[in-house]
C-alpha positions in Angstrom: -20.3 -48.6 13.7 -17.7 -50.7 11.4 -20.9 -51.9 9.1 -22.4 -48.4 9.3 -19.2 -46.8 7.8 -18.5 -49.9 5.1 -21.8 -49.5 3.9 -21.6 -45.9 2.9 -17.9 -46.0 1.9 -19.3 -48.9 -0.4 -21.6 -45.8 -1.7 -18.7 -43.3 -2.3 -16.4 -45.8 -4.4 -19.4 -46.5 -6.8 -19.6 -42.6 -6.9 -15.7 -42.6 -7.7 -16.2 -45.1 -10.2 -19.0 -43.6 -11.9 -16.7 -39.7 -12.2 -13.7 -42.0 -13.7 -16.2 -43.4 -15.5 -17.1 -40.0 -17.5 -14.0 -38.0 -16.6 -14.5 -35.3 -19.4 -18.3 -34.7 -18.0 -16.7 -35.0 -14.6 -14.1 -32.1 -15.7 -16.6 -29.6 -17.6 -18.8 -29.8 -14.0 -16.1 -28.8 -11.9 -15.2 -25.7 -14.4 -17.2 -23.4 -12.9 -16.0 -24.7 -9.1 -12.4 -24.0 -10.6 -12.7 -20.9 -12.0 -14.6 -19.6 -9.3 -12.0 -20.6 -6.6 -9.5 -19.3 -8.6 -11.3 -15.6 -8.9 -12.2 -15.8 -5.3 -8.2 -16.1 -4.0 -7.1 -14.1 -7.0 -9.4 -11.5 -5.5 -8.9 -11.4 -2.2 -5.2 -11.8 -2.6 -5.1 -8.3 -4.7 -7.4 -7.2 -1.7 -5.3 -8.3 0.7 -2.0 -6.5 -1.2 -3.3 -3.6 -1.5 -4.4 -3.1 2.5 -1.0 -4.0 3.1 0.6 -1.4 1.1 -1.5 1.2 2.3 -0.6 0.1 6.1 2.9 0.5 5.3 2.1 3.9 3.3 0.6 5.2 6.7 3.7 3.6 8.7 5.6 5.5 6.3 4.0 8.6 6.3 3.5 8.3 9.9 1.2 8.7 12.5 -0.7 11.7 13.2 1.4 13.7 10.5 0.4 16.6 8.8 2.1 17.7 6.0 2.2 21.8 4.9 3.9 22.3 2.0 4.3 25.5 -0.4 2.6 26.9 -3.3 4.3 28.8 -5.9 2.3 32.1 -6.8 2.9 34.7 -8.8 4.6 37.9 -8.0 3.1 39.9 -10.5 0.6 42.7 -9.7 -2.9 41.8 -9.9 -5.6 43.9 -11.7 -9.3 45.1 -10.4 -12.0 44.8 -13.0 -14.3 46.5 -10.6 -12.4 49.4 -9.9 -9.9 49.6 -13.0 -7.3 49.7 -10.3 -3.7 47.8 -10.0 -3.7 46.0 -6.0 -0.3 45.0 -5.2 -0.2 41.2 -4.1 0.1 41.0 -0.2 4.0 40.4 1.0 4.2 36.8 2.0 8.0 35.5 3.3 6.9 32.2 2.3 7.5 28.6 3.9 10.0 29.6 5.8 12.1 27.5 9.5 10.9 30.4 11.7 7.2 29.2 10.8 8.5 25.9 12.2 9.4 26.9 15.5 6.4 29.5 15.9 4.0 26.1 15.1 6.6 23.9 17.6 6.2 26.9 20.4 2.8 27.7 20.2 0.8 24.4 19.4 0.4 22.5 22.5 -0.5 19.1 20.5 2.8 19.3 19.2 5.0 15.5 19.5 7.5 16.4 16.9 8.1 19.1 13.9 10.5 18.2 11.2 11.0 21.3 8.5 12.7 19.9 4.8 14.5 21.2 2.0 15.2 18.3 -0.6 17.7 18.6 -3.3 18.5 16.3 -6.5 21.5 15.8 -7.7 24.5 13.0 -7.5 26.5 11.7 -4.5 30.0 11.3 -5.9 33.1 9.3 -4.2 36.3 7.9 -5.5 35.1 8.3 -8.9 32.0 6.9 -8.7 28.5 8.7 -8.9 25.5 7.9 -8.1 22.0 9.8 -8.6 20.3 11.1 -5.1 18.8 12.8 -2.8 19.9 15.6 0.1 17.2 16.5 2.5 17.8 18.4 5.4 15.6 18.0 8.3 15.5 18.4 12.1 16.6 15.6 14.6 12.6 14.9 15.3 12.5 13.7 11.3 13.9 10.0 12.0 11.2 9.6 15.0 8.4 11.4 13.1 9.2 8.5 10.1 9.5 5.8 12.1 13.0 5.4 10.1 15.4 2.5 12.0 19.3 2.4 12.0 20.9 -0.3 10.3 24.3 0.8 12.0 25.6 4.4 13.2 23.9 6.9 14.7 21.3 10.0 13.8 23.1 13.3 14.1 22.4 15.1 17.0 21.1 18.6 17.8 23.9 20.2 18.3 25.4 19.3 15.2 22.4 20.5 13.6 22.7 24.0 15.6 26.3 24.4 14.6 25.6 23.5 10.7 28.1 20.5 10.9 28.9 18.8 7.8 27.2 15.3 8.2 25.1 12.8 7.2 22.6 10.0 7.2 22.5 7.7 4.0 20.2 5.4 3.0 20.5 1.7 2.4 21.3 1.9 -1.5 23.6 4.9 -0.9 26.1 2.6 1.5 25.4 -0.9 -1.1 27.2 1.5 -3.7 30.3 3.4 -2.0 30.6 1.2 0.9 29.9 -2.3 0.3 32.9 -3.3 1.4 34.0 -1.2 3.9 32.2 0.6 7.4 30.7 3.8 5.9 30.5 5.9 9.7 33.0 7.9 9.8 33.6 8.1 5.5 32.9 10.9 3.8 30.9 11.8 0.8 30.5 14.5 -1.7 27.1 15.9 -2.4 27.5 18.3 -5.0 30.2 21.0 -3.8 29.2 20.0 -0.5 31.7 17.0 1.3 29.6 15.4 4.2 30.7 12.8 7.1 28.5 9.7 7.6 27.4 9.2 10.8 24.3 6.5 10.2 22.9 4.0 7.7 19.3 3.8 7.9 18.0 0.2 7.2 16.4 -0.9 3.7 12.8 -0.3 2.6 11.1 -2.6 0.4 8.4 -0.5 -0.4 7.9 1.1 -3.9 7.1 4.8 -4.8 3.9 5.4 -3.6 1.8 8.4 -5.5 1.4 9.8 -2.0 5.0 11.0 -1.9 3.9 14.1 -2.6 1.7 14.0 0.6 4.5 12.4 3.1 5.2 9.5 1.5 8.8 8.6 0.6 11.6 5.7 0.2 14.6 6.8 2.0 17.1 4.1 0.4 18.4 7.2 -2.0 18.3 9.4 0.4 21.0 11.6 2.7 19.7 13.3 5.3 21.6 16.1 6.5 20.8 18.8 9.5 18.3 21.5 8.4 20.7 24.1 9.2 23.5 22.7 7.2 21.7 22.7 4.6 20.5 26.4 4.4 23.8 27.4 5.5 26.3 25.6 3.3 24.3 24.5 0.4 21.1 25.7 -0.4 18.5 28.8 1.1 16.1 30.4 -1.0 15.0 32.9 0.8 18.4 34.1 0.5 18.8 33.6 -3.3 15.5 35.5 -3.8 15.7 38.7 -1.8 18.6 39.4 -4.6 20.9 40.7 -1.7 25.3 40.9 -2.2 27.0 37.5 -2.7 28.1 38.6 1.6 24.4 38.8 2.7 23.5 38.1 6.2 20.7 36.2 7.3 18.6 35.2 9.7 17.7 31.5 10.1 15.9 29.2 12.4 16.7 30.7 16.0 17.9 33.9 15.5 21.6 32.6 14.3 23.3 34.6 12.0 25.0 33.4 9.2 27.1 35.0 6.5 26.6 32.8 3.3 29.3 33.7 -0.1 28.9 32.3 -3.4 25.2 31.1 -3.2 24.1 28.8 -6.5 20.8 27.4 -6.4 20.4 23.7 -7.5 18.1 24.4 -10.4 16.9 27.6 -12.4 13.5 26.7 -11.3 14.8 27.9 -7.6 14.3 31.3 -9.0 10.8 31.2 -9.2 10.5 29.5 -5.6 10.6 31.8 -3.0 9.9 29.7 -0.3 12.5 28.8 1.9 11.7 25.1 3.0 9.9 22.5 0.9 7.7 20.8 3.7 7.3 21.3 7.0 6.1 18.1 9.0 4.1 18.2 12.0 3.2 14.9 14.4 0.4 15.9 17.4 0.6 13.5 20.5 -3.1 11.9 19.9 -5.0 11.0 16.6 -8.0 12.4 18.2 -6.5 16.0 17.6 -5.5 15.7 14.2 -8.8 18.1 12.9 -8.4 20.5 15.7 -4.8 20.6 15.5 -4.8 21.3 11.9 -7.7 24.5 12.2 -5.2 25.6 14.7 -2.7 25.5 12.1 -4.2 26.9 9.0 -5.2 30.2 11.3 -1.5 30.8 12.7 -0.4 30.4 9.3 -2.8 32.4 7.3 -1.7 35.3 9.9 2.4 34.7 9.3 1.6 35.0 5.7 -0.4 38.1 5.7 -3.1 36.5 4.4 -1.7 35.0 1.3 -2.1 31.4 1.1 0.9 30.3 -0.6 1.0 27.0 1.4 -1.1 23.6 1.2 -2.0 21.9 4.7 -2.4 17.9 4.7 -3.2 14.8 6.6 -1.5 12.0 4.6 -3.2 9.6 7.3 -6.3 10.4 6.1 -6.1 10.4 2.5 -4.6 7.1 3.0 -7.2 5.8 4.8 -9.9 7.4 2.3 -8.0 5.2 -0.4 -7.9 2.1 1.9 -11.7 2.3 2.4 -12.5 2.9 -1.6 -10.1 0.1 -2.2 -11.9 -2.2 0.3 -15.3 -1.2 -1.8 -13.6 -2.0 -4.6 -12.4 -5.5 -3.4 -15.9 -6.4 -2.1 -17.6 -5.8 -6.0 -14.4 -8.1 -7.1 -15.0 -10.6 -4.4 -19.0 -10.6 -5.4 -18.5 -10.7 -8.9 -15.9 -14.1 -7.8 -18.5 -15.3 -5.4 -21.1 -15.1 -8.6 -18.7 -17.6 -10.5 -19.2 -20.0 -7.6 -22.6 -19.7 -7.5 -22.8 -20.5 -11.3 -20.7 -23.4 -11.0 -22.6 -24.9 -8.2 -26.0 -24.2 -10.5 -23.9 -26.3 -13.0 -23.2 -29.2 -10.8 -26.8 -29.6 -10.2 -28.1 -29.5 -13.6 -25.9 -32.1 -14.8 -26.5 -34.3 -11.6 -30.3 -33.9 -12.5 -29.1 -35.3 -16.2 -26.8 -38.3 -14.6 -30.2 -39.3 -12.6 -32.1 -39.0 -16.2 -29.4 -41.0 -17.6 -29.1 -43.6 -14.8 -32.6 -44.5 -14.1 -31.8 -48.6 -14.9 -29.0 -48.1 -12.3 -30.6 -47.1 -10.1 -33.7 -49.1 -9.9 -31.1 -52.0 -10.0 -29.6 -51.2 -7.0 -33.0 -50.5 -5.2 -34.2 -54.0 -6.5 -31.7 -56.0 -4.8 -31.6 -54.5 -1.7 -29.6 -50.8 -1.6 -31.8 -48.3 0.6 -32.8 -44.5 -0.4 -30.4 -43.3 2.3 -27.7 -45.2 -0.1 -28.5 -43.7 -2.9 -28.7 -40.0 -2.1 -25.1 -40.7 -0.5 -24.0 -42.0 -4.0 -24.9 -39.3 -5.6 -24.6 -36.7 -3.0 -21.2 -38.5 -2.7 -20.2 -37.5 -6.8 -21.3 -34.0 -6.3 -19.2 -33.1 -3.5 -16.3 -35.2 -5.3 -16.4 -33.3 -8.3 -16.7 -29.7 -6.1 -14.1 -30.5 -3.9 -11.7 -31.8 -6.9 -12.5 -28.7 -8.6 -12.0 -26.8 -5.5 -8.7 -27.8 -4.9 -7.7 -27.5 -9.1 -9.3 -23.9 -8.3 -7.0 -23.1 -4.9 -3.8 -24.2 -7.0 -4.9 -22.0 -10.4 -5.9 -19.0 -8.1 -2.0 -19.3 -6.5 -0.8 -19.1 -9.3 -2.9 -16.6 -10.8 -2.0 -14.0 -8.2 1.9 -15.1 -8.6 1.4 -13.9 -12.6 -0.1 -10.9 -11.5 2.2 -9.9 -9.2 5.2 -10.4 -11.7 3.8 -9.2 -14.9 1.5 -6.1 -13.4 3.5 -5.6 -10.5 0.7 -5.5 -8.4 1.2 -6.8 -5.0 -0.8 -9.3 -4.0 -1.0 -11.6 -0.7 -2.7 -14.9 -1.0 -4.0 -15.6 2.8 -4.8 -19.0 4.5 -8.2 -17.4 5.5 -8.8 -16.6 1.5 -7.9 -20.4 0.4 -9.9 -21.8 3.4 -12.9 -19.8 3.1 -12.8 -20.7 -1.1 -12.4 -24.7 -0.7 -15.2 -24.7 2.0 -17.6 -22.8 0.2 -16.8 -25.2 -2.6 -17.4 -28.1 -0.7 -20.2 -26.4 0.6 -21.9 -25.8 -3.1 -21.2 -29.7 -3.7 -23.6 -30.5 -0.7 -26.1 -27.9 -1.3 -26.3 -28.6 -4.8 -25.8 -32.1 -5.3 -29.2 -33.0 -2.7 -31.9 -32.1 -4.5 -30.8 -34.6 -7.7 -29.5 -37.0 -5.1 -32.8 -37.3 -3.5 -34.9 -36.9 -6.6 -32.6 -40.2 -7.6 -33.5 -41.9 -4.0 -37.2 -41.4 -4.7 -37.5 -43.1 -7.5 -39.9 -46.2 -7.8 -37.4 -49.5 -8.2 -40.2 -51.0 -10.9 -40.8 -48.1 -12.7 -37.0 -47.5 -13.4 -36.3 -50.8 -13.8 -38.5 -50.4 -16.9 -37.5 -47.1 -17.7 -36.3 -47.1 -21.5 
């Protein structure tokens, strides 16, 4: 077994020899292994960035969620060009909390409801300010998000049936006002509005998706506030908009009244809104009854807005998913197109081993002469092959690294680079070397000792 293994190592140094030999040949063969090894872990590490983004767009979003959100319409009168006639738009109330509690006491497949009003405008404290968010939500929001505690506590439903004054803050909300001092128990001022912290939600690392629209959000700028609270101390549209006395009375959520004085809305666009809630959430106990849930839904609302259809119903789930499976189309043409480079550099290894055989005919009829056998000679040259793939292989793995590092840093596109991707790479390099490097290697065996001896 000893003699076996000498013999052929024997083989393999003269193929070292004969690379560092004709190291610039040696390098242009393995370019195409390199580059292609490098596109193939670039690739698949944008691949592999992109699914995970859009897994922690859906933890975001949350599972089995859908999203209804308004649409502004016009309140003007519309005209008949059949009849010449004017037809009075239908009366709808708009997006309103008591459409929340209808869909959380009707719907059967209901796990959680969380209706929203969000507000922009600057957290101030001390003398400090700092641009923000104020979303009021229900108790279910935290759950429906999947949203964890750093420290504190969520408010509780009773504090959000009484309209208390408190809050939950994000991670870049405490890192400003309370870096060093325990924000529970502090308070804040949010607008005209002075709130108590009662919770710090941990820190996301993820970036703004374009689904935030859809359900999509990062809560680090964020204080959350109870839905009522917010409707009764700080903002309600559908207050501002049915243009009653500065005293008007109300009816919100449950049948609470509440007498609101000196109403301002956050923006003059408010005027034009009439809805009362910005989103209404919705989470159903089992994916499987996310379509029949949602039918279900758009009928009960059609009929609570008379028939207008001033409101937009959504699945943020599966317009994620749709994305995650074009991206995954997408990534297979890159990986191809990668795969192609390999293929070409493999091609190139075995046109420049059928020149070395050309070139070393003398050699090689030497050898034969005094005693080497055809199994030595295809090793030899099956031996330089698969040298020069795997060298370029691993020159590829280190380049593709650090080709998806650049990418991530000057595009800011996040990419993963995966054992699996680097393994799979390398071995199909070292594969190509094998597959490629044979035929010339056994063309080279074949050869007749005396005829290449006087080969000129």
């Amino acid at each position: 077994m000893f003699s076996f293994w000498s013999r052929y190592m024997h083989d393999i140094v003269i193929a070292m020899e004969a690379i560092m030999g004709n190291k610039l040949k040696s390098m242009l063969t393995a370019l195409g292994i390199i580059f292609g090894v490098a596109a193939v872990i670039s690739m698949m590490a944008i691949g592999n960035g992109a699914q995970q983004e859009i897994l922690e767009q859906i933890k975001m979003v949350g599972v089995n969620n859908i999203v209804i959100v308004p649409v502004l319409t016009s309140d003007e009168a519309e005209e008949s060009s059949e009849e010449g006639e004017s037809q009075v738009k239908k009366f709808s109330p708009g997006l309103t909390l008591a459409d929340a509690q209808s869909i959380k006491d009707i719907l059967p497949s209901v796990e959680r409801i969380s209706p929203e009003v969000t507000v922009d405008s600057y957290v101030t404290r001390e003398g400090h300010r700092y641009s923000a968010k104020m979303t009021g939500v229900s108790v279910d929001f935290f759950g429906l998000y999947n949203l964890p505690l750093e420290q504190g506590a969520y408010f509780t439903e009773e504090q959000d049936e009484q309209g208390q004054p408190v809050c939950v803050i994000g991670h870049n909300i405490k890192t400003k006002f309370f870096n060093q001092i325990d924000p529970i128990g502090q308070q804040l001022k949010f607008g005209n509005l002075w709130l108590k912290v009662v919770g710090v939600l941990e820190a996301s690392e993820m970036t703004v998706s374009t689904f935030e629209n859809t359900g999509v959000n990062v809560y680090n700028d964020n204080v959350f506030i109870p839905i009522k609270t917010m409707l009764m101390r700080y903002q309600n549209r559908a207050l501002a908009n049915s243009k009653k006395s500065e005293n008007a009375v109300s009816m919100i959520g449950g049948g609470m009244r509440v007498v609101v004085s000196t109403f301002t809305t956050a923006n003059t666009e408010a005027s034009k809104n009439y809805h009362q809630l910005d989103r209404i959430i919705v989470q159903v106990k089992e994916t499987e009854m996310l379509n029949s849930s949602m039918e279900v839904l758009s009928r009960m609302m059609f009929r609570r807005h008379q028939g207008v259809e001033d409101y937009q119903i959504t699945v943020p789930e599966m317009l994620l998913k749709q994305q995650q499976r074009t991206k995954d189309i997408f990534n297979i043409v890159l990986g191809a197109i990668a795969g192609i480079s390999l293929l070409v550099g493999g091609i190139g290894i075995m046109n420049i081993m059928f020149a070395s055989v050309m070139e070393r005919i003398k050699e090689i009829g030497t050898r034969l002469a005094i005693g080497a056998k055809k199994k030595d000679i295809v090793v030899q040259f099956l031996s330089e092959a698969v040298l020069i793939s795997v060298s370029g292989g691993l020159i590829g793995v280190i380049l593709g690294v650090t080709l998806a590092s650049i990418i991530t840093s000057v595009f800011e596109i996040k990419t993963v680079v995966s054992a699996v991707s680097v393994i799979v790479a390398f071995g199909v390099s070292a594969l190509v070397g094998i597959i490629f490097g044979y035929a010339p290697a056994k063309r080279a065996a074949e050869r007749d000792p005396i005829e290449s001896l006087r080969y000129e």
